[in-house]
Backbone bond lengths (Angstrom), bond angles and torsions (degrees), N, CA, C in turn:
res aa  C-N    CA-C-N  psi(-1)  N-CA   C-N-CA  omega(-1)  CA-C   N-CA-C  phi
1 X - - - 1.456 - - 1.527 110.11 -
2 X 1.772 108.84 156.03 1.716 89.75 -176.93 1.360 87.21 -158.78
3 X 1.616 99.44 128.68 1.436 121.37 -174.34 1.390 106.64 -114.81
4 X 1.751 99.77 132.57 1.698 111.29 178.22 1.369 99.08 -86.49
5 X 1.178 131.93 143.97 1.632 128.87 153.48 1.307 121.84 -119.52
6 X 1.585 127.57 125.54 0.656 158.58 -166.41 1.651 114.47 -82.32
7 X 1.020 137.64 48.10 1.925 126.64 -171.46 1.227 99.42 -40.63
8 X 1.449 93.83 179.09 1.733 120.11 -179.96 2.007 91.46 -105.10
9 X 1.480 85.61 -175.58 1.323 105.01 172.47 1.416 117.20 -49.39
10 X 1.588 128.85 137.83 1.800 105.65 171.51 1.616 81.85 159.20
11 X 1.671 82.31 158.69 1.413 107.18 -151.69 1.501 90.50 -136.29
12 X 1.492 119.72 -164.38 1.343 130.58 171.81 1.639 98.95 -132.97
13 X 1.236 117.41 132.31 1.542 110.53 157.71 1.285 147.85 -111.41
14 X 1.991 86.90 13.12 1.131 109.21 142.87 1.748 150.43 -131.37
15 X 1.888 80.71 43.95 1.398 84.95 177.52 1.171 111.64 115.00
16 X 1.263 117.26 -58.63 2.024 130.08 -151.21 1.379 81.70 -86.94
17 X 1.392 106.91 158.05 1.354 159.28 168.59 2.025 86.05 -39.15
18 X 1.925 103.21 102.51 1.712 108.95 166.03 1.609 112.61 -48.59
19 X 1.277 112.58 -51.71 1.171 119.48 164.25 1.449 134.57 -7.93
20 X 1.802 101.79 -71.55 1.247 123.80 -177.20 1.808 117.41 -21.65
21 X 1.578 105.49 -51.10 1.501 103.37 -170.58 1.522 118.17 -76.96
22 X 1.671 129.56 9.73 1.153 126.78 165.99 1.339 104.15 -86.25
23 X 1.031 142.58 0.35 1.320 151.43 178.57 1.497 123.86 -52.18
24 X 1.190 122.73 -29.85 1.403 147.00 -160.95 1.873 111.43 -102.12
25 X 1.681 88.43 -44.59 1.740 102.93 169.79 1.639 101.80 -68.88
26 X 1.280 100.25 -68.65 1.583 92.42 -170.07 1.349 137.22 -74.63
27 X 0.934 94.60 21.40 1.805 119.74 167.49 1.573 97.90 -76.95
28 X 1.726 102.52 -61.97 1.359 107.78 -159.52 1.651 94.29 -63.08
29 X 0.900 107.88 -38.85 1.785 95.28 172.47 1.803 132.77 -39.59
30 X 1.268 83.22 -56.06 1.179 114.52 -177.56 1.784 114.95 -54.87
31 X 1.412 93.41 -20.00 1.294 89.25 -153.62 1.492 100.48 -108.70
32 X 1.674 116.57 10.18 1.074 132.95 160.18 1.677 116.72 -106.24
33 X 1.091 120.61 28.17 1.109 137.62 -167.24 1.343 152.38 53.07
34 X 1.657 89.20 24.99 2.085 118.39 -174.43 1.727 87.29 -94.88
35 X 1.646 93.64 115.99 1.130 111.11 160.70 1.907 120.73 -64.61
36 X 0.972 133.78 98.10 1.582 103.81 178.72 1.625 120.51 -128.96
37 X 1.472 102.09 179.76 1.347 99.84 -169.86 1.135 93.70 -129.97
38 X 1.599 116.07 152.87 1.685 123.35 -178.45 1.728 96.82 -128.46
39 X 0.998 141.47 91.71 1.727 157.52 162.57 1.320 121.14 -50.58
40 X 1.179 126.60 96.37 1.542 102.42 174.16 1.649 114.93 -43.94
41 X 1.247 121.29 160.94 0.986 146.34 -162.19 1.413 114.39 -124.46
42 X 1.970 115.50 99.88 1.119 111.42 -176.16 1.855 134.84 -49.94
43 X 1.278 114.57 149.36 2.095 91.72 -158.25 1.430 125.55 84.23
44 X 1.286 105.05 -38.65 1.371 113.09 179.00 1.676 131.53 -97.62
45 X 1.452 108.25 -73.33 1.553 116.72 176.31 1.734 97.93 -99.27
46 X 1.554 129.63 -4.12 1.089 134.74 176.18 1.405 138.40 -145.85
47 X 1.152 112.79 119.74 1.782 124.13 -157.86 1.274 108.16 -30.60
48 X 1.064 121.94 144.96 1.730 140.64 170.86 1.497 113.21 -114.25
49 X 1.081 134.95 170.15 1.148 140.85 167.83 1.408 107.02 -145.20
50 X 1.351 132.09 -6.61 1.185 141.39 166.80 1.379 127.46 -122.44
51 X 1.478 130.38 141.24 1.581 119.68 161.00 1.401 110.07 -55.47
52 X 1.808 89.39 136.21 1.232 98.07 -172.00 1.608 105.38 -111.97
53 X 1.156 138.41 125.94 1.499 136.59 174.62 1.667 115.34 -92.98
54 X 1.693 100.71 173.31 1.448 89.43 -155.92 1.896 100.56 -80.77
55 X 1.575 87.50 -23.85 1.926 82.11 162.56 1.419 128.27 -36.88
56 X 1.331 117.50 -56.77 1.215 144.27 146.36 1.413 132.41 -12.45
57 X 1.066 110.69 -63.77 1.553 123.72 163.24 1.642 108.61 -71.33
58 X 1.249 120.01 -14.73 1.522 111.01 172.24 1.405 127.23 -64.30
59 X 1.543 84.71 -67.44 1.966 111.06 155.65 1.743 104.04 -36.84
60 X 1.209 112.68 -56.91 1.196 99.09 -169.80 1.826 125.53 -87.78
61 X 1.071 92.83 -7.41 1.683 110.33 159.37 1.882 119.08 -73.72
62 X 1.249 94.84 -35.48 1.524 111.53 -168.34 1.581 89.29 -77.93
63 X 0.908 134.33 -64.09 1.389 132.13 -179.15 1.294 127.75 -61.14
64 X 1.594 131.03 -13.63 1.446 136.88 140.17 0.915 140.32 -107.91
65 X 1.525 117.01 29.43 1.984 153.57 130.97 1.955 90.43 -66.31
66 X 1.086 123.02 -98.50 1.921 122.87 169.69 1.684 75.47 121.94
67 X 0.783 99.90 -134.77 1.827 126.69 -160.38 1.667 104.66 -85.53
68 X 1.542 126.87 -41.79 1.186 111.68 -173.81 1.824 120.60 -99.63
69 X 1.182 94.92 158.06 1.112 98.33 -164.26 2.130 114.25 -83.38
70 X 0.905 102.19 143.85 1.604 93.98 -164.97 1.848 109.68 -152.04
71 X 1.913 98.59 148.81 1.360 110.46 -177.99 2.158 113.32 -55.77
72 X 1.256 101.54 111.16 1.741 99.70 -174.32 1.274 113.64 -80.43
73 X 1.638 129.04 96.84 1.474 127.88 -174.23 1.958 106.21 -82.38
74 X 1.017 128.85 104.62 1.225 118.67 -178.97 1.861 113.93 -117.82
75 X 1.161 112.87 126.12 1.883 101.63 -177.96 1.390 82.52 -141.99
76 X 1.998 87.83 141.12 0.881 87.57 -169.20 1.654 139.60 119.66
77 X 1.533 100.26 -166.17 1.454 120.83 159.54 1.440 113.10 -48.16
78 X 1.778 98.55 -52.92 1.465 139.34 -165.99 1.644 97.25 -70.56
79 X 1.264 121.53 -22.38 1.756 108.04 162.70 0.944 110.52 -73.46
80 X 1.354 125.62 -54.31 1.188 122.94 -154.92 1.862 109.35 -72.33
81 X 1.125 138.89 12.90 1.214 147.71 178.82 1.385 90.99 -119.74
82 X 1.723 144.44 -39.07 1.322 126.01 -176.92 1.319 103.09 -82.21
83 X 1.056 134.00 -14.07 1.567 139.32 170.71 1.650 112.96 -63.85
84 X 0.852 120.63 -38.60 1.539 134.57 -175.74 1.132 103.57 -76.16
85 X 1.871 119.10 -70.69 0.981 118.93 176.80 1.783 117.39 -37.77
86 X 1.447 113.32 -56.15 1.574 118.58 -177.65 1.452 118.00 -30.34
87 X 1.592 79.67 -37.49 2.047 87.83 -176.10 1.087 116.27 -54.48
88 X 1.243 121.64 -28.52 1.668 125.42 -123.31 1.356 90.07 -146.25
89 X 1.011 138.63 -37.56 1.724 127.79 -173.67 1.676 104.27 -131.49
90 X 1.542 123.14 60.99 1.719 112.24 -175.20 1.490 104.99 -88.83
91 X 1.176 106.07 11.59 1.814 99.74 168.75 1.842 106.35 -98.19
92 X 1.335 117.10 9.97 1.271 119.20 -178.99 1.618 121.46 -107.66
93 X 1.932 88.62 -18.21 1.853 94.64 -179.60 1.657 91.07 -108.96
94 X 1.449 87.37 157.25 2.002 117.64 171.00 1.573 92.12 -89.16
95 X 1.175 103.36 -80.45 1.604 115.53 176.92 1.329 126.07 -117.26
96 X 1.251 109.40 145.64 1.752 105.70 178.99 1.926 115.85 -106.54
97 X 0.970 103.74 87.52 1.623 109.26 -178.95 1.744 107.79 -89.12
98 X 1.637 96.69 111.17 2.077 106.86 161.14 0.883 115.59 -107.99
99 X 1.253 121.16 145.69 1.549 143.69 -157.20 1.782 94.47 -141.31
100 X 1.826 94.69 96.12 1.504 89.98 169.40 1.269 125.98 50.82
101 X 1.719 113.25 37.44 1.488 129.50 -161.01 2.057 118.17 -78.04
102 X 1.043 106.86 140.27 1.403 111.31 -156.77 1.618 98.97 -93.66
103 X 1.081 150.36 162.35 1.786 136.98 -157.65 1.140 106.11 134.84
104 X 0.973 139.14 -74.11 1.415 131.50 -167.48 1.316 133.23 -83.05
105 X 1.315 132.21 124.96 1.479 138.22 -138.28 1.481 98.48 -90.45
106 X 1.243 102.64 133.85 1.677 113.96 174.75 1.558 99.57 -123.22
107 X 1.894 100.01 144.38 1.156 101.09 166.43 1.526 130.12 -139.17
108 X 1.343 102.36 25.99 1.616 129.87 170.02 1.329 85.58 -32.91
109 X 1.868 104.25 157.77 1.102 136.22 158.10 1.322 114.04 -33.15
110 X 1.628 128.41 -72.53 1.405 143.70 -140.55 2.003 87.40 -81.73
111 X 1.439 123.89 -30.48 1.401 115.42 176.17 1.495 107.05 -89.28
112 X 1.059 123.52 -21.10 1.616 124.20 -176.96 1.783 104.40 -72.21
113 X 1.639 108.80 -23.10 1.313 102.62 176.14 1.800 120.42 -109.28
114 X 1.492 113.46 8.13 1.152 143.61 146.93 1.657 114.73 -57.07
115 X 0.977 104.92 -64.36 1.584 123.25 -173.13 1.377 111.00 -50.32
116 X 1.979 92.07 -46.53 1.778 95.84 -174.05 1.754 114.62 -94.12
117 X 1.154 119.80 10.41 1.417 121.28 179.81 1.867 72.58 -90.88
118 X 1.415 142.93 -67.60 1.071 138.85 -101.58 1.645 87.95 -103.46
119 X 1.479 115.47 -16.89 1.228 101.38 167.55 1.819 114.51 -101.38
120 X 0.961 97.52 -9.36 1.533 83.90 173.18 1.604 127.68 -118.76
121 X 1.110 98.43 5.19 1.836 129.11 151.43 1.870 93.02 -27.33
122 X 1.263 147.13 -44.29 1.218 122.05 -153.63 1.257 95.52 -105.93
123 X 1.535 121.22 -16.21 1.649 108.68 -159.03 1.426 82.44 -92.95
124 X 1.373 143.52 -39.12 1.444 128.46 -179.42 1.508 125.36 -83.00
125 X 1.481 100.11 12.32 1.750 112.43 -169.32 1.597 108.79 -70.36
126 X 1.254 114.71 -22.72 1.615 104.96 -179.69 1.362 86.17 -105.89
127 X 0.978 159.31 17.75 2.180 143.23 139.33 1.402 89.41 -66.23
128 X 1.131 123.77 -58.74 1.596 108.84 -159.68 1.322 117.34 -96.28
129 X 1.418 106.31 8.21 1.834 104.92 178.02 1.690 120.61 -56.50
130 X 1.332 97.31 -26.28 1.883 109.70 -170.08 2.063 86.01 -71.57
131 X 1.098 115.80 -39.57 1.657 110.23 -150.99 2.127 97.43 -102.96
132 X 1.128 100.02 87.22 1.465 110.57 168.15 1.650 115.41 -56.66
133 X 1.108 117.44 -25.64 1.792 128.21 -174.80 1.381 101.84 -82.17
134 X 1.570 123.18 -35.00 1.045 128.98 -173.71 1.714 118.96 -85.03
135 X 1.423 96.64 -36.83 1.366 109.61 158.08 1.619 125.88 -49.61
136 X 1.369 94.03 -36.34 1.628 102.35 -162.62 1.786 104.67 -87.90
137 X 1.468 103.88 -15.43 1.304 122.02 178.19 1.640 118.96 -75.60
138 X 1.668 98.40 -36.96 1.818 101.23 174.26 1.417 94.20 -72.02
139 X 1.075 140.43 -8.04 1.661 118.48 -157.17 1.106 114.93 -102.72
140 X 1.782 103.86 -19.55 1.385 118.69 -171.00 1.388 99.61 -104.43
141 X 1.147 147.88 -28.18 1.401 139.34 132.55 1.517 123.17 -21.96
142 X 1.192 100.49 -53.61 1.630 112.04 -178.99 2.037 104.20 -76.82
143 X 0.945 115.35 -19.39 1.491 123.99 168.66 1.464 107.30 58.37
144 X 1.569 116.91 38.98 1.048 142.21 176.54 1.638 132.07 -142.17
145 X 2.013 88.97 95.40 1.566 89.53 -154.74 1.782 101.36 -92.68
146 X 1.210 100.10 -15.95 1.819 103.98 158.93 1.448 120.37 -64.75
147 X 1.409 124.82 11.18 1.166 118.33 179.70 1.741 95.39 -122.51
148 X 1.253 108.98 -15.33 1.905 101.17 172.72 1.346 97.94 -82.71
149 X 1.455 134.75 -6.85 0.989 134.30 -150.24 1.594 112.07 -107.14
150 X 1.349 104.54 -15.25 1.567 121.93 -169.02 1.472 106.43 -89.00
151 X 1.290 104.91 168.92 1.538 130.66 -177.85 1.891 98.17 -101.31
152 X 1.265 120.25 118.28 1.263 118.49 171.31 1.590 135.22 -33.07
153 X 1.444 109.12 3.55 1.383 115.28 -178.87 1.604 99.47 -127.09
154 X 1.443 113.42 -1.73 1.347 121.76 171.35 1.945 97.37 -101.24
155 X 1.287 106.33 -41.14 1.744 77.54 175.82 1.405 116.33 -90.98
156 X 1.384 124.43 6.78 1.207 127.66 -173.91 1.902 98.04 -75.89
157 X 1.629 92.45 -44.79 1.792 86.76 178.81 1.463 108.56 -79.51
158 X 1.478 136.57 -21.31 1.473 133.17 -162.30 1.775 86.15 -79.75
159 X 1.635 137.79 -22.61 1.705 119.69 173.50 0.891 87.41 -69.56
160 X 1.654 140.56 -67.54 1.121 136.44 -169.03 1.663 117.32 -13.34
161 X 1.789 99.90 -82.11 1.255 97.53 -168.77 1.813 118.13 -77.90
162 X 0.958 139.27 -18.07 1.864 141.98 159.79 1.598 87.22 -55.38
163 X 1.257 140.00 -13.47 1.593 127.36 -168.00 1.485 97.06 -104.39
164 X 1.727 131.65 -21.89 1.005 134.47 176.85 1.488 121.59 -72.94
165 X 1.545 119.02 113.18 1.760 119.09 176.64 1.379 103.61 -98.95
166 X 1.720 112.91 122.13 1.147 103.39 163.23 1.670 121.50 -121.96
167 X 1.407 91.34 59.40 1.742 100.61 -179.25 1.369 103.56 -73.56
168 X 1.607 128.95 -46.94 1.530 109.76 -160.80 1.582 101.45 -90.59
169 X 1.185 120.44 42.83 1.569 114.08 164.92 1.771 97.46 -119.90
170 X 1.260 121.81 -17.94 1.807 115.31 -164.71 1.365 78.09 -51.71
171 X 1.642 136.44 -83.06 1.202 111.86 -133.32 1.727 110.23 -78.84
172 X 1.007 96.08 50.14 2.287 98.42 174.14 1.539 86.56 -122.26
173 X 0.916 146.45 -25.89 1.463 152.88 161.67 1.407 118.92 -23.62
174 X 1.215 142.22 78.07 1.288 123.27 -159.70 2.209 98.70 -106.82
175 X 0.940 101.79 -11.87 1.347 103.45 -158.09 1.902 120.71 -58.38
176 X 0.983 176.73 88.85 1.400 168.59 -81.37 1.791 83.20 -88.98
177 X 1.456 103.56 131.80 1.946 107.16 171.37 1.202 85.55 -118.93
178 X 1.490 115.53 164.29 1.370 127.37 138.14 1.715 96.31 -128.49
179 X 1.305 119.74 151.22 1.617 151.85 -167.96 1.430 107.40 -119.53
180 X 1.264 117.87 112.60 1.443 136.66 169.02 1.420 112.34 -99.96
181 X 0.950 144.21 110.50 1.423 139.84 151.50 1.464 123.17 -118.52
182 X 1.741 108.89 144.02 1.322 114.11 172.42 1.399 111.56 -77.12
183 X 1.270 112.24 123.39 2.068 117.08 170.72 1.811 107.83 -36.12
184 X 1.666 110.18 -46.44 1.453 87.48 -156.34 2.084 89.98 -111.69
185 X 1.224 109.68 43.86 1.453 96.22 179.03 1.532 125.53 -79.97
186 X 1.235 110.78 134.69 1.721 105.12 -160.16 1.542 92.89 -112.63
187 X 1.056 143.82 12.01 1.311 161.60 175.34 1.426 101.91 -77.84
188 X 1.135 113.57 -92.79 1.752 126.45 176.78 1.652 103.58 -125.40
189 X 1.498 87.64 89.93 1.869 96.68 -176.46 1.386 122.34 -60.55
190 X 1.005 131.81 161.88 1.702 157.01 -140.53 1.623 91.07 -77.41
191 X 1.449 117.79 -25.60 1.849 106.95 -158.61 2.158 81.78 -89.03
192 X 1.059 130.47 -12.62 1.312 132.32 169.07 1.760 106.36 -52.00
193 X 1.381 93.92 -80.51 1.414 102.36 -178.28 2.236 115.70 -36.65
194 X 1.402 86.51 -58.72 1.752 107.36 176.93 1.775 90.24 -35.44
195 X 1.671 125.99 -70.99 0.972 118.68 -176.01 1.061 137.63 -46.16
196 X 1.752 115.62 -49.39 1.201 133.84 152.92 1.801 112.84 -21.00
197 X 0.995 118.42 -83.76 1.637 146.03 165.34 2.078 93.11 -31.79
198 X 0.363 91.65 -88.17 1.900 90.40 -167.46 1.400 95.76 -51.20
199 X 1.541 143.08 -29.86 1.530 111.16 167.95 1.399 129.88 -115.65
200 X 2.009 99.62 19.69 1.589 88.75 171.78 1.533 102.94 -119.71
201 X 1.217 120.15 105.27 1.025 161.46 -149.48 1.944 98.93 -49.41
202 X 1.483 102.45 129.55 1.735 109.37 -157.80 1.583 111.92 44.42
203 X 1.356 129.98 24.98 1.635 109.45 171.56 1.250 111.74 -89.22
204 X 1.418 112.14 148.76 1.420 119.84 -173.41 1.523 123.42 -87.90
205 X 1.224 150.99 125.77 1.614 117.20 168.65 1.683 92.45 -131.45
206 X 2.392 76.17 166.88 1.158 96.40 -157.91 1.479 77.22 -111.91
207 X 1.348 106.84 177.18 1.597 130.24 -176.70 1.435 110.50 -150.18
208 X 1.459 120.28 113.83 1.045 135.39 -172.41 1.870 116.87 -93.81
209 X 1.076 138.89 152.90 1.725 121.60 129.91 1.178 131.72 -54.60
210 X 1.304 124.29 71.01 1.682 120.65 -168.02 1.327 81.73 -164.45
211 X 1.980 78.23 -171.24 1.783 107.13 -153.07 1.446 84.78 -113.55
212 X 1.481 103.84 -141.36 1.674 106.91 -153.17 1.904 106.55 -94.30
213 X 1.532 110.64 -1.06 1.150 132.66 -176.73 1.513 120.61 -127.06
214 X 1.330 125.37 49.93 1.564 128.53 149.49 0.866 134.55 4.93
215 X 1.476 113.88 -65.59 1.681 138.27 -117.34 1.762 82.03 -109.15
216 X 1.584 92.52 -22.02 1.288 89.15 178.71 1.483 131.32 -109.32
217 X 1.352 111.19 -13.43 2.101 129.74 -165.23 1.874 80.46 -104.23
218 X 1.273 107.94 -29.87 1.664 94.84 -161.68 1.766 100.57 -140.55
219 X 1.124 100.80 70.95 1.525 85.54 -169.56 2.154 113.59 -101.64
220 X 1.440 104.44 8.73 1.041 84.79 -176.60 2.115 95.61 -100.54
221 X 1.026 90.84 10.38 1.897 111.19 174.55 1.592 95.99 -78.34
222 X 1.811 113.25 -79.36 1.359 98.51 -171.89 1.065 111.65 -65.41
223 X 1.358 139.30 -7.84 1.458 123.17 -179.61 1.417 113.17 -82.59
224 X 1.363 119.26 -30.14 1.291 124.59 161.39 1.880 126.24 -57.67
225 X 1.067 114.63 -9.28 1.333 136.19 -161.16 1.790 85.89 -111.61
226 X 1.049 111.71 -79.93 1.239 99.16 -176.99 1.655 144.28 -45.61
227 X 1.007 86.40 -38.48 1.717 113.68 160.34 1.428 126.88 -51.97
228 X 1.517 101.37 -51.35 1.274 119.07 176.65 2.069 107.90 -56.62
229 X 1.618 86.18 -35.84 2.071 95.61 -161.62 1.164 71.52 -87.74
230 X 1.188 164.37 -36.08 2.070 131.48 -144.49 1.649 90.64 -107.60
C-alpha cells in the first residue's frame, strides 16, 4: 500500500528540516506495511515565487500521485488540498484519511480580525517596519506565527487558502474517508470534523484526546486507528 501525506502549514524555528517530526508517525506506518511519501509542499515546506491557489495545488498534486492510485493522508492545511483534490480526481485515491483537516470557513469575530490584519499587513508594512515589537505584536494577535514566518508570495496564498470554504463540495466526495479529530483542537475545532462526517457520505470519524496535532502528541493511537480502517 502507498500513502501520500499531505502536512499542514509549519515551519521550523529552529532551522532543522519542518519535516523532521513526522518521522516517528510514519515509521509506525511503515511498519505495518504503508509505504509512504511526505513531499514538500509548494508555499509551504518549499519556496514559491508565485501565489499559489488551491486550483493549483490540485494540478500539482495530480501530477505527484502519476498513474497510481494511493491512500491521501492530509492534516491540516494538507486536508484542505486532499479535500479538493477528492472532488475532482476520486479515481486517483484508495482512501481518503484527515487528520484535523482545515476546509471549512469560519467567520467568528477573533478570525474576522485575523483575516483583516492579514490582508492589510502589506499596505501598513513600511509604518511599522522601524518598530519590530510592534510587528511581533500584530502576529501574536493574529496567533499566526507561520505567517511572520512566510515569504510574501507564501502569505499572499496562505489568505488565499483560510479564505477558501469547501463545505458545499464534502457531499460530491464519494471516495472511502476516515476523520481523525483532536477533542480539544482550537485550531480547526471538533464541530468541523462533526460536519465533515455528516456530509461526506459513509465517512467514519475518530475522536481522539488531543489538540490540533495527533499524529504527533499521540501517534502510535492514530496510527493504530488508521491501520485498523485500511
Amino acid at each position: 500500500m502507498k500513502a501520500l501525506i499531505l502536512h499542514g502549514w509549519t515551519y521550523s524555528r529552529t532551522g532543522n528540516d519542518p519535516l523532521e517530526k513526522w518521522q516517528p508517525f510514519i515509521k509506525l506506518l511503515e511498519s505495518n506495511g504503508i509505504k509512504c511519501n511526505l513531499p514538500q509542499i509548494p508555499g509551504i515546506t518549499k519556496d514559491i515565487n508565485q501565489i499559489w491557489t488551491v486550483d493549483k495545488y490540485i494540478d500539482w498534486l495530480k501530477e505527484k500521485i502519476g498513474k497510481e492510485k494511493v491512500i491521501l493522508i492530509g492534516h491540516s492545511n494538507g486536508g484542505r488540498i486532499s479535500l479538493a483534490f477528492a472532488s475532482k480526481y476520486p479515481e486517483k485515491i484508495d482512501k481518503l484519511i484527515l487528520i484535523d483537516s482545515a476546509g471549512i470557513y469560519h467567520n467568528e469575530l477573533p478570525l474576522r480580525i485575523k483575516r483583516f490584519i492579514f490582508r492589510n499587513l502589506a499596505k501598513v508594512g513600511k509604518k511599522i517596519s522601524d518598530s519590530e515589537n510592534l510587528r511581533r505584536l500584530i502576529y501574536k494577535v493574529a496567533r499566526e506565527g507561520d505567517y511572520s514566518n512566510a515569504t510574501t508570495a507564501q502569505q499572499k496564498t496562505m489568505v488565499g487558502l483560510i479564505n477558501t470554504d469547501l463545505t458545499e463540495i464534502l457531499k460530491e466526495i464519494k471516495t472511502p474517508t476516515l476523520i481523525i479529530w483532536g477533542r480539544e483542537d482550537r485550531v480547526t475545532p471538533l464541530s468541523d470534523g462533526l460536519l465533515m462526517q455528516r456530509l461526506i457520505k459513509d465517512s467514519k470519524l475518530k475522536i481522539i484526546d488531543a489538540r490540533h496535532s495527533p499524529q504527533f502528541t499521540h501517534p502510535k493511537e492514530v496510527a493504530k486507528i488508521i491501520n485498523e480502517y485500511i
